[in-house]
C-alpha positions, -999 to 999 in steps of 0.1 A, spaced: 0 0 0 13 33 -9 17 64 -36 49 80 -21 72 72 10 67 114 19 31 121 12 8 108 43 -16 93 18 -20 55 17 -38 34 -17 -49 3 -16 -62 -7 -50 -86 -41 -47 -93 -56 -84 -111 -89 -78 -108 -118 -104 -143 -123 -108 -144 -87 -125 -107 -91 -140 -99 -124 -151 -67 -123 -162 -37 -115 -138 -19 -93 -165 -49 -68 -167 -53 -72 -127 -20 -58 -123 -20 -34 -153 -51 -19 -137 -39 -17 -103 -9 0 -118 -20 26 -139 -41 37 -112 -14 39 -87 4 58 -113 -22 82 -121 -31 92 -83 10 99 -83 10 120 -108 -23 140 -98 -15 144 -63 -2 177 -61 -35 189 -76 -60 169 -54 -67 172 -21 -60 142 -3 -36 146 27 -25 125 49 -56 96 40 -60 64 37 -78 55 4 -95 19 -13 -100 16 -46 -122 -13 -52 -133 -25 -90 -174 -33 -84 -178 -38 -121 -163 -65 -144 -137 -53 -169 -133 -64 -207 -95 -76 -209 -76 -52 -235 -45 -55 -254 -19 -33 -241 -28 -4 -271 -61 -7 -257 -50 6 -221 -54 41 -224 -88 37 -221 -83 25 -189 -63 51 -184 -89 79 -196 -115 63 -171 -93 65 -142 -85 105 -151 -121 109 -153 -125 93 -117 -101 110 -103 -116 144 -118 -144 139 -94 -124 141 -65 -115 178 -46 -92 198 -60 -66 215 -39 -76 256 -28 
């Protein structure tokens, strides 16, 4: 669990087989999100938090030139979340 050893925020990302079949995509997923709240986290406001990500839905397995759709979702997620003031 983690996004960066200085920032007090903690991620836990849960993507259950059921919804993601195949390990490769489970992990793929899990990383690109992990990724993306990285690279967002000096605009959103998240402190010191602990936060769960949890996949409720299943997910169509992709090639890898089909990831950044993944990758689009996840921005759009995370564009719901507060903004820093």
């Amino acid at each position: 669990m983690g996004v960066d050893a200085n920032s007090g925020l903690r991620l836990g990302v849960l993507v259950p087989k059921r919804f993601v079949r195949r390990a490769v995509d489970r992990n793929a997923l899990k990383r690109l999100f992990r990724d993306a709240v990285r690279r967002e986290s000096t605009t959103l406001s998240l402190g010191d938090a602990d936060m769960l990500v949890r996949v409720t839905v299943p997910v169509k397995s992709m090639g890898p030139a089909d990831r950044s759709v993944w990758w689009e979702e996840i921005q759009q997620l995370l564009r719901k979340l507060p903004a820093k003031s």
